[in-house]
C-alpha positions, 0 to 999 in steps of 0.5 A: 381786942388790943387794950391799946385806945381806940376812936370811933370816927362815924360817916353819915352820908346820904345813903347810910351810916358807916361806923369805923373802930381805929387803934390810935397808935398804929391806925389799924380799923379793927372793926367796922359797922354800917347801917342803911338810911332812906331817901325820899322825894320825887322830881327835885325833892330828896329828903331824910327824917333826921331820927333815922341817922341817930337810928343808923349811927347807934346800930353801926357803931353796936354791930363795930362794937359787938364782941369788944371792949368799949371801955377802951374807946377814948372819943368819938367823931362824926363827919356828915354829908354837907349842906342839909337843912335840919330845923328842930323844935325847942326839944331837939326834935325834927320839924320836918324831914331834912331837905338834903344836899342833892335836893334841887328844889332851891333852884329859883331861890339860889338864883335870887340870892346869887342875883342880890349880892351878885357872884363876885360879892358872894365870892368875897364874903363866903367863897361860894356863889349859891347853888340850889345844894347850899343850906341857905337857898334851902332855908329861902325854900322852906321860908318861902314855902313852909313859913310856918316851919320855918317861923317855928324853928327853935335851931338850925342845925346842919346834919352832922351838927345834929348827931354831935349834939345828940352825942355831946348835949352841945350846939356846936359845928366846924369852919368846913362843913359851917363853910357850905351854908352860904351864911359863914364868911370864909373871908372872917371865919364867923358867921356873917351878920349881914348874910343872916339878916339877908336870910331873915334867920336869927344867928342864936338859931345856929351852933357855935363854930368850933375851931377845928373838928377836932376841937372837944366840943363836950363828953359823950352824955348818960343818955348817949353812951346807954344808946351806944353801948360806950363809956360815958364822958369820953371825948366828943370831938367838933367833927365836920363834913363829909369832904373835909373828913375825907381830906383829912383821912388822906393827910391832907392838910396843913400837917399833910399834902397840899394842893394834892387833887382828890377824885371821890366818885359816890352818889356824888363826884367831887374834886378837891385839893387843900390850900394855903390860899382862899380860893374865889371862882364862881366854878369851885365851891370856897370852903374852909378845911377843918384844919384851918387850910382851905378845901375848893371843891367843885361837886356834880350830882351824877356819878355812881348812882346815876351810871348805875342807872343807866346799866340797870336800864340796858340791863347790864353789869356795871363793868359791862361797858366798853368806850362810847364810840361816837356816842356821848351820854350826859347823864344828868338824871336829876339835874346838875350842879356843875355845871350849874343846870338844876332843871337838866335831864340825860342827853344822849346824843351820837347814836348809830346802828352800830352802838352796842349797849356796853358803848352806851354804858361806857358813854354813861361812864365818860360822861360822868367822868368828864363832868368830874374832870373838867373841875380839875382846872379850876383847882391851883395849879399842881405838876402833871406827875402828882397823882389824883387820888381816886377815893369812893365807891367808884374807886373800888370799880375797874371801868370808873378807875380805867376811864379816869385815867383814860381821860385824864391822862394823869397817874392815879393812888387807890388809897388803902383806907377803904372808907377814908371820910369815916377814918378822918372822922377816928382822927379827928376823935383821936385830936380831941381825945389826946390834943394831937394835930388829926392830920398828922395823926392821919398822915403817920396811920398812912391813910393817902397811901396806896396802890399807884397806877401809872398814867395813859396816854389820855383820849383827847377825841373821847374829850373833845367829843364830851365838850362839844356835846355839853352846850346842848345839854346847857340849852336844854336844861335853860328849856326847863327852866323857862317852862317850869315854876318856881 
């Protein structure tokens, strides 16, 4: 191993925790580690023991570490999947599993909030109209349907607030991912008293907000550096979420590219783009950068995970699909976010005797695809000849990148960073390690460059055919929402 310093940037996402070893000179990842976390639930329900991330994350970073030189590690950094609910009793243990992101219980409790102060009151203080995803309609659930617990709670904790404090001893967050509760105001950048006493939750229950993720919130403790296998006092950066981490690996930022659009397609798709200005559309989710930019995003619950569905139900390869013909399959397997239908199902629709199983599943791909597009226009204006960059776990597949250009009709960078939220997290560690901007650090390792790929000429009817099919999909999903109890 280079005697050079190293950081340790750590993504906890929903399925696993991915550890990354950077030299903080040239941003080399000299070693990586991964560890797989577990998902439960049925119908809306999608929950996570918080224990088992602290599990994941010590054996990532032992299998990054192993056959190293820890001493030459100088700080380290998390960055989480956004918008879980973590409650701990008054010894920082879990009160229960975290109600996840992608838990759609919250539905009815989103949509009373959105109805208490209306879309454009929610908009002026916090950027974002709730969904049933964000950390305050899941706070209403659990008050609502486990009031015991929640009466209990001695702190509230987002995820990647969670493993910080395990690593540091400090209770503490970031304006981004403290952006996605619905509880900070991006208009202030400080928690919002009346939105707290609209909740019914105590603010001495929350972490302090940092002022970036890069801030040094504390020194990695005894106990930590036993279970990690590191020194103990190096630097415990602020780290943030997931999406913000991502921006900042890819040199996105006040120090990097702006208004540059993002396409991460993973269990989730998100678009994003950081700006200057304070986004206020119902249709993007208003949060703050870590950096102190802004990072509109607009987030769909089905992308990889639910394509990969679909194939393993026609019992086909992922890559063996072709495009859907006449067939078009919204493949909303658990609900949707945007558009915001939490009740609605798959809907499949344009079949004929002649479709063929790899149509079916390159229909599964479009649909996905055009639900994670059409977010584009929501984003500020950027010219037709700047790129998206393609990031995720789909971008590593051939027909999730051929679909994107096909239907965006836009040129596409396949980043070289193979795991950007995790090497965003190294440079916000090396920020608070050595006090230098992460983003310019992130820009100089040359994180947003790679592979460009030219555009296509775009598939206007395979788009057309999408929308006009999408109302449906709509009108189903409210069905549900008539039929089934809060």
């Amino acid at each position: 191993m280079s005697s050079s310093p190293v950081v340790i940037g750590v993504d906890s996402s929903t399925q696993s925790a991915k550890a990354v070893v950077v030299d903080v000179v040239s941003g080399r990842v000299v070693a990586t580690g991964r560890a797989a976390h577990t998902v439960s639930g049925e119908g809306g329900a999608r929950e996570s023991d918080p224990e088992q991330w602290w599990r994941a994350l010590a054996a990532a970073v032992g299998e990054a570490l192993r056959g190293r030189d820890a001493r030459a590690v100088t700080g380290i950094a998390v960055a989480g999947q956004q918008h879980g609910l973590v409650v701990l009793d008054a010894a920082g243990r879990p009160l229960r599993p975290a109600l996840l992101w992608n838990d759609t219980r919250a539905a009815p409790q989103a949509a009373a909030l959105a109805g208490e102060l209306g879309a454009d009151g929610w908009l002026a203080r916090t950027g974002s109209v709730p969904v049933a995803s964000m950390t305050a309609a899941k706070w209403r659930w659990l008050c609502e349907h486990e009031p015991r617990t929640a009466a209990a709670a001695a702190a509230v904790r987002l995820p990647h607030d969670f493993l910080t404090e395990r690593l540091a001893g400090t209770a503490a967050t970031d304006p981004g991912d403290a952006s996605g509760t619905c509880w900070y105001a991006t208009a202030t950048g400080a928690y919002d008293p009346g939105l707290l006493d609209l909740l019914g939750l105590d603010g001495a229950l929350l972490p302090a907000v940092a002022p970036s993720g890069a801030t040094r919130v504390g020194s990695l403790t005894a106990r930590a550096a036993g279970e990690l296998g590191l020194p103990e006092g190096i630097a415990v950066a602020a780290g943030t979420g997931d999406n913000m981490a991502a921006a900042v690996g890819l040199g996105l930022g006040a120090r990097g590219l702006l208004d540059h659009p993002v396409v991460s397609l993973g269990t989730s798709g998100t678009v994003f783009a950081a700006t200057r200005t304070r986004p206020a559309t119902a249709a993007l989710a208003g949060f703050a950068a870590t950096d102190g930019t802004f990072l509109p995003l607009g987030c769909t619950l089905n992308c990889t995970l639910a394509v990969d569905k679909v194939a393993a139900l026609l019992g086909l390869d992922r890559e063996d699909a072709a495009p859907g013909g006449e067939a078009v399959l919204l493949p909303y397997l658990d609900g949707e976010r945007t558009p915001d239908l939490p009740r609605a199902s798959g809907l499949l629709t344009g079949l004929r005797h002649a479709t063929t199983r790899q149509q079916l599943l390159g229909a599964a791909y479009e649909g996905a695809v055009f639900t994670v597009l059409r977010v584009l226009d929501e984003l500020p204006p950027a010219g037709a000849d700047v790129p998206l960059r393609l990031i995720g776990g789909g971008a590593r597949g051939r027909t999730w990148v051929e679909t994107v250009r096909r239907l965006s009709g836009r040129p596409v960078v396949l980043p070289r960073a193979p795991e950007p939220v995790a090497l965003g997290a190294a440079a916000l560690a090396a920020g608070a390690a050595t006090g230098e901007d992460p983003v310019a650090v992130a820009s100089a390792w040359g994180g947003g460059a790679g592979e460009a790929l030219p555009a296509v000429e775009r598939d206007r009817a395979t788009w057309d055919r999408i929308a006009a099919a999408l109302p449906a999909a709509g009108a189903l999903g409210a069905r549900w929402e008539a039929r089934t109890p809060g």
